[in-house]
OpenMM code with the backbone's topology and positions (N, CA, C; nanometers):
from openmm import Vec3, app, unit

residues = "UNK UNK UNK UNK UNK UNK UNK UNK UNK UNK UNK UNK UNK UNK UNK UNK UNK UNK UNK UNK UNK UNK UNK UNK UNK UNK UNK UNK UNK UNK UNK UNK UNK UNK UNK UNK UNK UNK UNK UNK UNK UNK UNK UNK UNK UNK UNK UNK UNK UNK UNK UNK UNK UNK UNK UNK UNK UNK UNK UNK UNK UNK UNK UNK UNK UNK UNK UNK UNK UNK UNK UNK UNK UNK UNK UNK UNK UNK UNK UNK UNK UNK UNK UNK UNK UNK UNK UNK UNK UNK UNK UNK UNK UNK UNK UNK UNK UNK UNK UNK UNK UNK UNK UNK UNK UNK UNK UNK UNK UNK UNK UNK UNK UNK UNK UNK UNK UNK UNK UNK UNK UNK UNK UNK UNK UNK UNK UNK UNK UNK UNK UNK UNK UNK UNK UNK UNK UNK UNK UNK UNK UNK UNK UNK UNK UNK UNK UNK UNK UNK UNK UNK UNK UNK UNK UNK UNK UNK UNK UNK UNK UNK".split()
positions = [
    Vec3(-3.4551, 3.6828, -3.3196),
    Vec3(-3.4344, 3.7374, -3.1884),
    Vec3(-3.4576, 3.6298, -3.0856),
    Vec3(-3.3693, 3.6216, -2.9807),
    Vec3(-3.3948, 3.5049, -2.8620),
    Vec3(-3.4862, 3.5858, -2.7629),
    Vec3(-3.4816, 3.4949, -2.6995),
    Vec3(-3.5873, 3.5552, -2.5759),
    Vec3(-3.7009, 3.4394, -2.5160),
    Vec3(-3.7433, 3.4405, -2.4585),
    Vec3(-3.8570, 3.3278, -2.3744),
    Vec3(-3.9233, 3.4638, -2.2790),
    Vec3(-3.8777, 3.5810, -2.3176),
    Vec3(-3.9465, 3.6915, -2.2221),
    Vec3(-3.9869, 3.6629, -2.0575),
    Vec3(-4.0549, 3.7172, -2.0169),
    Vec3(-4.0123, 3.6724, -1.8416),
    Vec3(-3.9513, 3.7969, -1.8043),
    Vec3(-3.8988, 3.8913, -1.8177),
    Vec3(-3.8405, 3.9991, -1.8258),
    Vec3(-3.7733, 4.0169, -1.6990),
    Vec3(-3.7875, 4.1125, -1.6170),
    Vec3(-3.7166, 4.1074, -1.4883),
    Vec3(-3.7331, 3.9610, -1.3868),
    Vec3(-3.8471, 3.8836, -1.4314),
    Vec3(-3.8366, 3.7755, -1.3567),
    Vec3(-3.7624, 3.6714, -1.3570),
    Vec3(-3.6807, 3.6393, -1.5248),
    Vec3(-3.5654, 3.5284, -1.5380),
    Vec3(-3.4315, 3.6071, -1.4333),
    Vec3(-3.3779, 3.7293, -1.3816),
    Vec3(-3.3387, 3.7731, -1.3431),
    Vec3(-3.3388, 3.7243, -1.1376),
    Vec3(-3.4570, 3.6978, -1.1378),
    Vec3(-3.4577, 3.6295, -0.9891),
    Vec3(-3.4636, 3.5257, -0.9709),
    Vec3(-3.4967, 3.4550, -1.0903),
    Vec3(-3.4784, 3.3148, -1.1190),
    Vec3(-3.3266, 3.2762, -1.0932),
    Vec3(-3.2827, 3.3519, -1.1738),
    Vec3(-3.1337, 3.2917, -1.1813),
    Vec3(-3.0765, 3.3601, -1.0260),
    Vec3(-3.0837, 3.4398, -0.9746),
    Vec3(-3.0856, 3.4891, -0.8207),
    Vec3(-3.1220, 3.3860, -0.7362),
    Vec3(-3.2321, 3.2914, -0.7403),
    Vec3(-3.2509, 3.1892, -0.6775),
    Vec3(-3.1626, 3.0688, -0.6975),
    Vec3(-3.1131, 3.0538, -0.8354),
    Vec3(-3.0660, 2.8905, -0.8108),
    Vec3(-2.9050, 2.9843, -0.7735),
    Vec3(-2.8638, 3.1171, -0.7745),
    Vec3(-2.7102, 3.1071, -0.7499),
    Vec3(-2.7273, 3.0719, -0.5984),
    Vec3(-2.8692, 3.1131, -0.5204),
    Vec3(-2.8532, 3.1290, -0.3673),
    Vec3(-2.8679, 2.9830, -0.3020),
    Vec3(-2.9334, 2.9178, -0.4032),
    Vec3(-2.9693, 2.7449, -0.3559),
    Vec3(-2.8392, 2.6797, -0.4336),
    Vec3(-2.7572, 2.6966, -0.4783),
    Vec3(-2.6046, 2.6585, -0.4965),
    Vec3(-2.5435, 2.6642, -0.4184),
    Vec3(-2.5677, 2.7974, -0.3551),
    Vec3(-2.4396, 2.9203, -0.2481),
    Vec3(-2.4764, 2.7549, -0.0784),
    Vec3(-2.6146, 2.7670, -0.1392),
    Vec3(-2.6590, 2.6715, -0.0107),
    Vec3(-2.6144, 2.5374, -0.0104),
    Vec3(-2.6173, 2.5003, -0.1269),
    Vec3(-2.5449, 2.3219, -0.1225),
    Vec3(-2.4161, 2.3088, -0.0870),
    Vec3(-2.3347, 2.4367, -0.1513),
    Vec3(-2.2107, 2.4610, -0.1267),
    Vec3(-2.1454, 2.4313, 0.0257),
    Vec3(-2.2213, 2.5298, 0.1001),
    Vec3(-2.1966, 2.4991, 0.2579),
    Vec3(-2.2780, 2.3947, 0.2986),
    Vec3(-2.3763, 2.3175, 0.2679),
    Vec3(-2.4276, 2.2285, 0.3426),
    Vec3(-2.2836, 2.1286, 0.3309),
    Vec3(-2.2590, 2.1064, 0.2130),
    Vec3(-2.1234, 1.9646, 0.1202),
    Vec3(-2.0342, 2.0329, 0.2340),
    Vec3(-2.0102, 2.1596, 0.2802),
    Vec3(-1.8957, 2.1746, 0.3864),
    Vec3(-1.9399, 2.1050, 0.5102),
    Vec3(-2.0349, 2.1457, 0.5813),
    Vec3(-2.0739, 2.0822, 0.7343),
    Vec3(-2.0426, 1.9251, 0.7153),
    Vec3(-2.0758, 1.8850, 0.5991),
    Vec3(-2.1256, 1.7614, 0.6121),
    Vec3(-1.9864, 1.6625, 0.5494),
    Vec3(-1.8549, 1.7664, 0.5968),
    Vec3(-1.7118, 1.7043, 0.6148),
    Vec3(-1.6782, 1.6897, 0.4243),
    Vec3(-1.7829, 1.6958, 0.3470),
    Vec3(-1.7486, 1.6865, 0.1816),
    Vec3(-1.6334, 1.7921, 0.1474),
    Vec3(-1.6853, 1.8460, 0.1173),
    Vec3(-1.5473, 1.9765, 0.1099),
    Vec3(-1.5452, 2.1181, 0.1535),
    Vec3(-1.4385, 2.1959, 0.1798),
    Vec3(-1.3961, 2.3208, 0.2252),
    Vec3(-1.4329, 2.4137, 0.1373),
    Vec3(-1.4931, 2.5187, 0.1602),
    Vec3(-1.4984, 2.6280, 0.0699),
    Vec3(-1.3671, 2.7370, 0.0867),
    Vec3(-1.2983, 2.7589, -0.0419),
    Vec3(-1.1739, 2.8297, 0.0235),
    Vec3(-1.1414, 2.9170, -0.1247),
    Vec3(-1.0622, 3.0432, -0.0134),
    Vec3(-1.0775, 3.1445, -0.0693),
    Vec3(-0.8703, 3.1193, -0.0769),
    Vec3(-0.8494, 3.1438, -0.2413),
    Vec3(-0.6928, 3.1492, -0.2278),
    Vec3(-0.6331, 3.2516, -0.3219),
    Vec3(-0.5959, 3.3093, -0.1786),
    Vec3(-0.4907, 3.4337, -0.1517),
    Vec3(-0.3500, 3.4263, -0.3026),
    Vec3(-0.3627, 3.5145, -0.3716),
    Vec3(-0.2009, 3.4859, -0.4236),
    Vec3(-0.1363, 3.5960, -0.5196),
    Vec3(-0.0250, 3.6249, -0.5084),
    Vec3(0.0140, 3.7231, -0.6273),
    Vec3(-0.0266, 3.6915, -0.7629),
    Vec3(-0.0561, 3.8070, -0.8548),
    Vec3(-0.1021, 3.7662, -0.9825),
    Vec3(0.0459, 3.7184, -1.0268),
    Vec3(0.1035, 3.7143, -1.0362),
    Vec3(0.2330, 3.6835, -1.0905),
    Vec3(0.2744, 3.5288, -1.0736),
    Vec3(0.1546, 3.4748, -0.9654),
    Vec3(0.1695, 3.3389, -0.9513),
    Vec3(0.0631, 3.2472, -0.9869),
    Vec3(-0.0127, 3.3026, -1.0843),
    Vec3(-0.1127, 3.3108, -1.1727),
    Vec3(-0.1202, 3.1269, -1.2293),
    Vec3(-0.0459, 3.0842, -1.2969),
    Vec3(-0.0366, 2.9587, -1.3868),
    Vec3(0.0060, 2.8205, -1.2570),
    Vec3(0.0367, 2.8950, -1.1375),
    Vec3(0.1016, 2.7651, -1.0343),
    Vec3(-0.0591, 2.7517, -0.9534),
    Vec3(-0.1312, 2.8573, -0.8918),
    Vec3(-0.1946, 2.8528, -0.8462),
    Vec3(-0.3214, 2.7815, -0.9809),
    Vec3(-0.3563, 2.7953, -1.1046),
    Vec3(-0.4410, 2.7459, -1.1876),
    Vec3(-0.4029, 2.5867, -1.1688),
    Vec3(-0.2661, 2.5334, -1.1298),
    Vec3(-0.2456, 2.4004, -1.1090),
    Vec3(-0.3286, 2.3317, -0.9890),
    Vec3(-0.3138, 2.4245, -0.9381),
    Vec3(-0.3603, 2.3872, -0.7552),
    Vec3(-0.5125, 2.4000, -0.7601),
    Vec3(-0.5640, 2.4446, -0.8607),
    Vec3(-0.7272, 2.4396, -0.8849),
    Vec3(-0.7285, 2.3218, -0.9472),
    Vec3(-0.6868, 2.3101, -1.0576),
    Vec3(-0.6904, 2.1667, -1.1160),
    Vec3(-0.6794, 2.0236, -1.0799),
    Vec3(-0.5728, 2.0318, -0.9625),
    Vec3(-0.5373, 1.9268, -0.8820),
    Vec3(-0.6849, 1.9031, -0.7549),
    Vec3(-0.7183, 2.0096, -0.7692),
    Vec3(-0.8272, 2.0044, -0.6637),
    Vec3(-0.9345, 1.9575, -0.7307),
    Vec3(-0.9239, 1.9269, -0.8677),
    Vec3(-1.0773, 1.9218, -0.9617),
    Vec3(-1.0684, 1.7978, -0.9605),
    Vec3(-0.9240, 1.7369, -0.9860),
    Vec3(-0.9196, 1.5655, -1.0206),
    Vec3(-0.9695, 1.4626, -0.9080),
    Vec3(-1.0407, 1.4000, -0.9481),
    Vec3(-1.0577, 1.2637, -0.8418),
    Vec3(-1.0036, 1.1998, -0.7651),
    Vec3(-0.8758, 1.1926, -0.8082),
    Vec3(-0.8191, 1.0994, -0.7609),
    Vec3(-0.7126, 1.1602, -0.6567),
    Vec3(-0.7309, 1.3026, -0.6523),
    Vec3(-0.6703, 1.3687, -0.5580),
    Vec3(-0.6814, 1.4151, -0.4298),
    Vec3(-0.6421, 1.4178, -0.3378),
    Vec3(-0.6670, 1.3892, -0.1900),
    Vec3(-0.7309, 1.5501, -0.1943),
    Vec3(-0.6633, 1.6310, -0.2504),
    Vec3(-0.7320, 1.7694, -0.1655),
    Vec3(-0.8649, 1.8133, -0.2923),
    Vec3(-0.9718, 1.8246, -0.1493),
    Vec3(-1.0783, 1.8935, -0.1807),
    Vec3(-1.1398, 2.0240, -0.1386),
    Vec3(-1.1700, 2.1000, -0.2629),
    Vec3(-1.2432, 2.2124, -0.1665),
    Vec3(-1.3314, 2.2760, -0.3108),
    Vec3(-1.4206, 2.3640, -0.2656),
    Vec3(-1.4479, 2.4449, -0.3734),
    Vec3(-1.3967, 2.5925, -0.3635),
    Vec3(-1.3407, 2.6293, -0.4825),
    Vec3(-1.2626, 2.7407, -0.5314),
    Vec3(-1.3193, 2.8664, -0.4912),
    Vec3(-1.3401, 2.9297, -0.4024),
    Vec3(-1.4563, 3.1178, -0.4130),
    Vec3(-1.3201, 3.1987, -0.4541),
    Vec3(-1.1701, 3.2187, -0.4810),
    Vec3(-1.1041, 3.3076, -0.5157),
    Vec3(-1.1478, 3.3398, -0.6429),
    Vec3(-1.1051, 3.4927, -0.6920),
    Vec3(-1.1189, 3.5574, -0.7985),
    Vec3(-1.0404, 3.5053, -0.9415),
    Vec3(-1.0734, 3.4462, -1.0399),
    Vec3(-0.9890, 3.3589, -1.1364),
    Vec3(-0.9578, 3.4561, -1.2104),
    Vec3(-1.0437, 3.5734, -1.2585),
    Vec3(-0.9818, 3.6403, -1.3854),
    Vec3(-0.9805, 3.7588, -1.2980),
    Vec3(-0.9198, 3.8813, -1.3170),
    Vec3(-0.8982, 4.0286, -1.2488),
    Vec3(-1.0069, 4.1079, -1.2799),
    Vec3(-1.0429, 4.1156, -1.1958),
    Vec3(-1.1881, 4.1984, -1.2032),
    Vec3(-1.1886, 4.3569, -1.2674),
    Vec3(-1.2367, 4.3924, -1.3159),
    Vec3(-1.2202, 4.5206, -1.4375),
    Vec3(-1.2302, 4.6344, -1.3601),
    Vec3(-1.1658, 4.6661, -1.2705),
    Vec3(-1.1641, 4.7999, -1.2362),
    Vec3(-1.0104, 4.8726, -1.1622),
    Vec3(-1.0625, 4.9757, -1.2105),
    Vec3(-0.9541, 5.0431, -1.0949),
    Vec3(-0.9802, 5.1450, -0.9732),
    Vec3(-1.1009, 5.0600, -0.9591),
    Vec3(-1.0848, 5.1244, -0.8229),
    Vec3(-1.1095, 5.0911, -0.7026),
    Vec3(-0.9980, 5.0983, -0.6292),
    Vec3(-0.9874, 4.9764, -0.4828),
    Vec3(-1.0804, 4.9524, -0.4422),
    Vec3(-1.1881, 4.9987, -0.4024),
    Vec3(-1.2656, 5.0167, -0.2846),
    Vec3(-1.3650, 4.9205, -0.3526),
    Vec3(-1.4032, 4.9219, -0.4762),
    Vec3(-1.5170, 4.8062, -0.5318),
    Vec3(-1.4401, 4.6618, -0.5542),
    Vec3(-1.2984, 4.6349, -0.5811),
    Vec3(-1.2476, 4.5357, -0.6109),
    Vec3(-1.1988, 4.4774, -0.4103),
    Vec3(-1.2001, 4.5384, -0.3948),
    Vec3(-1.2212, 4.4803, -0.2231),
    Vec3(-1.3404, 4.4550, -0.1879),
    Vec3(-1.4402, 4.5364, -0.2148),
    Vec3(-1.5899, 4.4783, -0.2012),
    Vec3(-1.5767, 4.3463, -0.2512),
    Vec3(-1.6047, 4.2954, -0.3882),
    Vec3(-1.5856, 4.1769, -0.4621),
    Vec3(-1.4935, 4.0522, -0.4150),
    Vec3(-1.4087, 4.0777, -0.3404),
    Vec3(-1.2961, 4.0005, -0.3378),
    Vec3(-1.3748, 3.9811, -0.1191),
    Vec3(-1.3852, 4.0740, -0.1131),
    Vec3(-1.4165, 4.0498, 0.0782),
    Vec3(-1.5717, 3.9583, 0.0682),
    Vec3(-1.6403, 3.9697, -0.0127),
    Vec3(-1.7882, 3.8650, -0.0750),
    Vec3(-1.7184, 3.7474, -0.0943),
    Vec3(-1.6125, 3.7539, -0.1719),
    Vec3(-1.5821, 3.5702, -0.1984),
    Vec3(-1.5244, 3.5247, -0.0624),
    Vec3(-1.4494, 3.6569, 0.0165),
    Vec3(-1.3851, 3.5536, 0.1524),
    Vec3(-1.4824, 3.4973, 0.2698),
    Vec3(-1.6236, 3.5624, 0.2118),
    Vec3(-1.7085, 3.5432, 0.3419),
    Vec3(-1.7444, 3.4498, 0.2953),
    Vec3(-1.7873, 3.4265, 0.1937),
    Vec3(-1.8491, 3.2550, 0.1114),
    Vec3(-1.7653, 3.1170, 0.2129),
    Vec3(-1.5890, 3.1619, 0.1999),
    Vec3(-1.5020, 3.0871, 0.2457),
    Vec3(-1.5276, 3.0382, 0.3881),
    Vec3(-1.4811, 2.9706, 0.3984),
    Vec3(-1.4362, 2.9112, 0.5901),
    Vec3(-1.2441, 2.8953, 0.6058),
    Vec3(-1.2043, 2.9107, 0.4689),
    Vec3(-1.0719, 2.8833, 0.4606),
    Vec3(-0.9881, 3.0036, 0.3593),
    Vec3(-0.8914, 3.0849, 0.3744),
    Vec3(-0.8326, 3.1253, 0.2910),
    Vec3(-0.7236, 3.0262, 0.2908),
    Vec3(-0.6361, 3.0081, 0.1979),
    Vec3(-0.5001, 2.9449, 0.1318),
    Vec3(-0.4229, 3.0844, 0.0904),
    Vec3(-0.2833, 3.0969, 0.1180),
    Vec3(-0.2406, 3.1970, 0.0766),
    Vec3(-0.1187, 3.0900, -0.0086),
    Vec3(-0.1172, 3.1279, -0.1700),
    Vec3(-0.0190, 3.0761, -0.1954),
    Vec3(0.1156, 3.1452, -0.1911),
    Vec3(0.1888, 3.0740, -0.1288),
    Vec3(0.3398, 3.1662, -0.1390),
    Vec3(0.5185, 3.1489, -0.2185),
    Vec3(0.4903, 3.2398, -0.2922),
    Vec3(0.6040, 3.2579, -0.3396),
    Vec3(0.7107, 3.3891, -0.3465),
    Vec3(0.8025, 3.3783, -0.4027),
    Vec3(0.9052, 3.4994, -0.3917),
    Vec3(0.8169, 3.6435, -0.4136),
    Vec3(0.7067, 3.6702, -0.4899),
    Vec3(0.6223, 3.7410, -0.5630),
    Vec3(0.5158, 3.7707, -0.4388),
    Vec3(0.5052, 3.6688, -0.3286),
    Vec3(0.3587, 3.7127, -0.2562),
    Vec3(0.3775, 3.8061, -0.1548),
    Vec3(0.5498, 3.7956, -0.0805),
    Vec3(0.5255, 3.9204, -0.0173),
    Vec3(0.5314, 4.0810, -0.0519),
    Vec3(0.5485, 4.1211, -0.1913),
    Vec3(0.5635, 4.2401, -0.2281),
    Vec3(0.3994, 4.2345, -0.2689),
    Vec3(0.3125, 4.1751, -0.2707),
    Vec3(0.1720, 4.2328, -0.3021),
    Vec3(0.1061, 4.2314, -0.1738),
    Vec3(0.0696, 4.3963, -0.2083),
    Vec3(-0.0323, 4.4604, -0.1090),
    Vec3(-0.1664, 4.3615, -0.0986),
    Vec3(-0.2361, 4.3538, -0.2210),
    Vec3(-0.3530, 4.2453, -0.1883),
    Vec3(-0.3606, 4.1334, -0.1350),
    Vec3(-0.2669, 4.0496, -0.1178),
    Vec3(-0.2175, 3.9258, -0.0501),
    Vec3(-0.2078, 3.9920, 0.1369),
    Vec3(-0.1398, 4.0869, 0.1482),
    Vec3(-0.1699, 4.0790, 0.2452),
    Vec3(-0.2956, 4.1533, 0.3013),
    Vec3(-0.3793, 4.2365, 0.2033),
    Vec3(-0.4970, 4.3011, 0.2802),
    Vec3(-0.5890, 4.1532, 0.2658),
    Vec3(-0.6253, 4.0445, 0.1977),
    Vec3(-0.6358, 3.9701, 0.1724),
    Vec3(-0.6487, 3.8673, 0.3023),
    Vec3(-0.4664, 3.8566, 0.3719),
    Vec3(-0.5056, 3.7829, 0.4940),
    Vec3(-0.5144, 3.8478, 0.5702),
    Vec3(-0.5391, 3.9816, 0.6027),
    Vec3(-0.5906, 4.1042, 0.6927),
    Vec3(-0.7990, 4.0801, 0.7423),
    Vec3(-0.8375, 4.0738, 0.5831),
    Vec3(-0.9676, 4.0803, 0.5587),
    Vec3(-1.0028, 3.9574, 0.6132),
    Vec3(-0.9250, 3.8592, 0.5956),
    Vec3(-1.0058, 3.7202, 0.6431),
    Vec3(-0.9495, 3.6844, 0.7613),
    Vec3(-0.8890, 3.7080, 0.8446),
    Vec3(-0.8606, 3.6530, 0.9998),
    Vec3(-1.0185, 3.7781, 1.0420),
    Vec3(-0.9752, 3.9394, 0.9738),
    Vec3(-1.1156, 3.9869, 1.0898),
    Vec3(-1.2371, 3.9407, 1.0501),
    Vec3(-1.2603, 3.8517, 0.9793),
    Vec3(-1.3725, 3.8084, 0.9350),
    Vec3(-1.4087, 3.6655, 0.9832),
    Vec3(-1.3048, 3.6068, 1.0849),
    Vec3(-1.2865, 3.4914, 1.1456),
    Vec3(-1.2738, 3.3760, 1.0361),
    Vec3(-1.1993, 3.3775, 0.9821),
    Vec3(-1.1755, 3.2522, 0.8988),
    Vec3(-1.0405, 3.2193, 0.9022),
    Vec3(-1.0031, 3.0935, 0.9022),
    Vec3(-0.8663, 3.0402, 0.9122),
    Vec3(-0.8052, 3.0316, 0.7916),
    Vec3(-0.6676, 3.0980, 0.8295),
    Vec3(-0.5254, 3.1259, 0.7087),
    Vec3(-0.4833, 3.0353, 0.6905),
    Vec3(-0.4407, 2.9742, 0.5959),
    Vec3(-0.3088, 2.8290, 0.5804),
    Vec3(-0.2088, 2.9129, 0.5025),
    Vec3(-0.1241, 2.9152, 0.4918),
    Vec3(0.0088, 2.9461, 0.3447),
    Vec3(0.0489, 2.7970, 0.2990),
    Vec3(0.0620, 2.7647, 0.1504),
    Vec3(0.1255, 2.6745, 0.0903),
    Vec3(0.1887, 2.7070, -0.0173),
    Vec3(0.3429, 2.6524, -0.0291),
    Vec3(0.4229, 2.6620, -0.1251),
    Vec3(0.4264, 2.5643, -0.1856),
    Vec3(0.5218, 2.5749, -0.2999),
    Vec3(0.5814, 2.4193, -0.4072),
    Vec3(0.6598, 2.3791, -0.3090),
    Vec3(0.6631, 2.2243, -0.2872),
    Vec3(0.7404, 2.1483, -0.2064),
    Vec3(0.8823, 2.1889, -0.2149),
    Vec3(0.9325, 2.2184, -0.3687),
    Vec3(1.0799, 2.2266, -0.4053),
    Vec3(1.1093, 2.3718, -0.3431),
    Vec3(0.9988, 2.4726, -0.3531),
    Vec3(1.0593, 2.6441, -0.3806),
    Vec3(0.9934, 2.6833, -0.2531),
    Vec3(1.0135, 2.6514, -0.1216),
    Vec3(1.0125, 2.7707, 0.0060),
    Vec3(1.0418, 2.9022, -0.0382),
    Vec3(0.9319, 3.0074, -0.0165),
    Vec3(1.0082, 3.0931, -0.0521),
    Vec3(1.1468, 3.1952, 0.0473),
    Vec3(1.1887, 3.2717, 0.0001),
    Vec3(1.3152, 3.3475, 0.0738),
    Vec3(1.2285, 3.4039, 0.1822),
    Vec3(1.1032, 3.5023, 0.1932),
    Vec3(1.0599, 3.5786, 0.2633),
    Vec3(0.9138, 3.5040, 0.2564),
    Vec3(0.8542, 3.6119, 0.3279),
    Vec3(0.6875, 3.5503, 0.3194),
    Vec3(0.6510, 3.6805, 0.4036),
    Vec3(0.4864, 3.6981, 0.4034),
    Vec3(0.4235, 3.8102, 0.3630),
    Vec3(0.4212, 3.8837, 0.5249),
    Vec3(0.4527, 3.9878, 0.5218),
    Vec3(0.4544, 4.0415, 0.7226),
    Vec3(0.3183, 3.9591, 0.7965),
    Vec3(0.1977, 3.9828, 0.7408),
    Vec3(0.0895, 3.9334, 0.7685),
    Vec3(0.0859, 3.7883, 0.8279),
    Vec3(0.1586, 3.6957, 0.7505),
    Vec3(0.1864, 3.5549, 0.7477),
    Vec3(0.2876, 3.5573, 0.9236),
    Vec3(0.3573, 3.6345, 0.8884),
    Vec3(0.4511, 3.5922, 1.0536),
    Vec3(0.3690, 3.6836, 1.1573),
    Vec3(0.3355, 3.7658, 1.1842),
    Vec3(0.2706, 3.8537, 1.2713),
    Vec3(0.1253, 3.7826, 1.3012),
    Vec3(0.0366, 3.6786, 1.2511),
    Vec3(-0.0247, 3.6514, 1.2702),
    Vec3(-0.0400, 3.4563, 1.3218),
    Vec3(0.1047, 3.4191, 1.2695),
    Vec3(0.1858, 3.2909, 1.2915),
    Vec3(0.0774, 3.2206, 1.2303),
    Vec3(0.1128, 3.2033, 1.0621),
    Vec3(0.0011, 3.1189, 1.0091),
    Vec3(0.1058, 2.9786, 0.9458),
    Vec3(0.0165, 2.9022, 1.0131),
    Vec3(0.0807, 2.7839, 0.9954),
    Vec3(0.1364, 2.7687, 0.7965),
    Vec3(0.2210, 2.7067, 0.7688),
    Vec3(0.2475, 2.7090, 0.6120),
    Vec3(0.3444, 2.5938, 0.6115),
    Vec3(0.2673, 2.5274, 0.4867),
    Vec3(0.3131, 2.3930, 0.4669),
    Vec3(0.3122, 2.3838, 0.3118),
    Vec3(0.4130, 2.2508, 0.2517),
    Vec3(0.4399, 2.2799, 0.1336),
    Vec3(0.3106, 2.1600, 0.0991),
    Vec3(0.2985, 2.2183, -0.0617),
    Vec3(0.1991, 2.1855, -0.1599),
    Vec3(0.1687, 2.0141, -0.0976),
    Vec3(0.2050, 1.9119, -0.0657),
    Vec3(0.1895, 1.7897, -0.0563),
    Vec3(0.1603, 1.7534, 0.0401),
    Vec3(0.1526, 1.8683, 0.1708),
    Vec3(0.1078, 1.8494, 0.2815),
    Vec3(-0.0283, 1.9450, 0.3184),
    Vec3(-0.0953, 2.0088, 0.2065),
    Vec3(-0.1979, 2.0815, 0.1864),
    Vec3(-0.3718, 1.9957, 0.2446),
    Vec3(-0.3323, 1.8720, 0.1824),
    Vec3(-0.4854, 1.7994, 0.2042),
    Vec3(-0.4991, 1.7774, 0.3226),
    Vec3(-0.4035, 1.7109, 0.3483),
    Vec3(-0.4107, 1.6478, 0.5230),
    Vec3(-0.4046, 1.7712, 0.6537),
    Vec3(-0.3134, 1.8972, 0.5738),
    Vec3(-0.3568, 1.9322, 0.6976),
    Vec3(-0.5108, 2.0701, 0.6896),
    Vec3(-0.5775, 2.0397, 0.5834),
    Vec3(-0.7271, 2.1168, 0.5386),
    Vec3(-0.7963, 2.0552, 0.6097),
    Vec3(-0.7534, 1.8512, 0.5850),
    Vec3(-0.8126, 1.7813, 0.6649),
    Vec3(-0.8818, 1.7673, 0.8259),
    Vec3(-0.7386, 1.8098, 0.8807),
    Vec3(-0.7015, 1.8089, 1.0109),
    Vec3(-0.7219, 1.9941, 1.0817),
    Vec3(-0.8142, 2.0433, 1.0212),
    Vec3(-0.8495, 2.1746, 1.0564),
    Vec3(-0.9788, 2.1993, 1.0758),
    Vec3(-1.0127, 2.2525, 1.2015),
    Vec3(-1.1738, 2.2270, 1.2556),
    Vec3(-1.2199, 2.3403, 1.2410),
] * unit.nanometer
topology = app.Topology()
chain = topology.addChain("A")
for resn in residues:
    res = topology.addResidue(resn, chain)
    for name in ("N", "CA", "C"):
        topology.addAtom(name, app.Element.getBySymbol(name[0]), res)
């Protein structure tokens, strides 16, 4: 049997180092290191957006930030807790990214998504694949005139955002 016992107390332990993480996290932001950002996207655009995490992991790549979007689909069905969960990671953020493709304006969550984070005061970007503009883009995205730039012009202008 494992155990080191500690019982409810390894429990606040680990409560402490997620909150002194949560804290380095935003200090590395003030201190111009990187953006904490929350990115917006249809599940259907699932494997393009896992690129755009990856590209963000490599070194040698201009755009930095740390990831707070939801990676795997959270197990429920029922709205009201998977918006809880998902409105926690946008407050972590200072940045949502909405990625956009043919797929992002028919999802409702994409746009409650950039609904939740403008009233929560945080700044929208949209970015596409350089090659694939999409045909449409999300009502939210034009009604709120969020700037959107393709994938290669992502760093510089995260950069250039105060």
């Amino acid at each position: 049997m494992g155990g080191g016992g500690g019982g409810s107390s390894s429990i606040g332990n680990i409560q402490s180092l997620v909150d002194k993480a949560k804290q380095e996290l935003r200090k590395s932001e003030q201190q111009g290191e990187k953006r904490n950002v929350f990115i917006s996207f249809a599940y259907e655009d699932i494997n393009e957006v896992n690129l755009l995490r990856a590209h963000s992991k490599n070194e040698n790549s201009p755009i930095e930030f740390n990831d707070w979007s939801v990676s795997e689909p959270i197990d429920s069905e029922r709205a009201s807790y998977i918006k809880q969960k998902i409105a926690e990671r946008i407050e972590q953020s200072s940045l949502t990214v909405v990625f956009l493709s043919n797929s992002t304006a028919k999802s409702p969550w994409v746009a409650w998504e950039i609904e939740e984070s403008i009233s929560r005061g945080k700044k929208v970007l949209g970015v596409y694949p350089q090659d694939s503009k999409p045909k449409t883009f999300p009502d939210s995205i034009k009604a709120n005139k969020i700037k959107c730039v393709p994938w290669p012009e992502l760093a510089s202008t995260i950069a250039n955002m105060k």
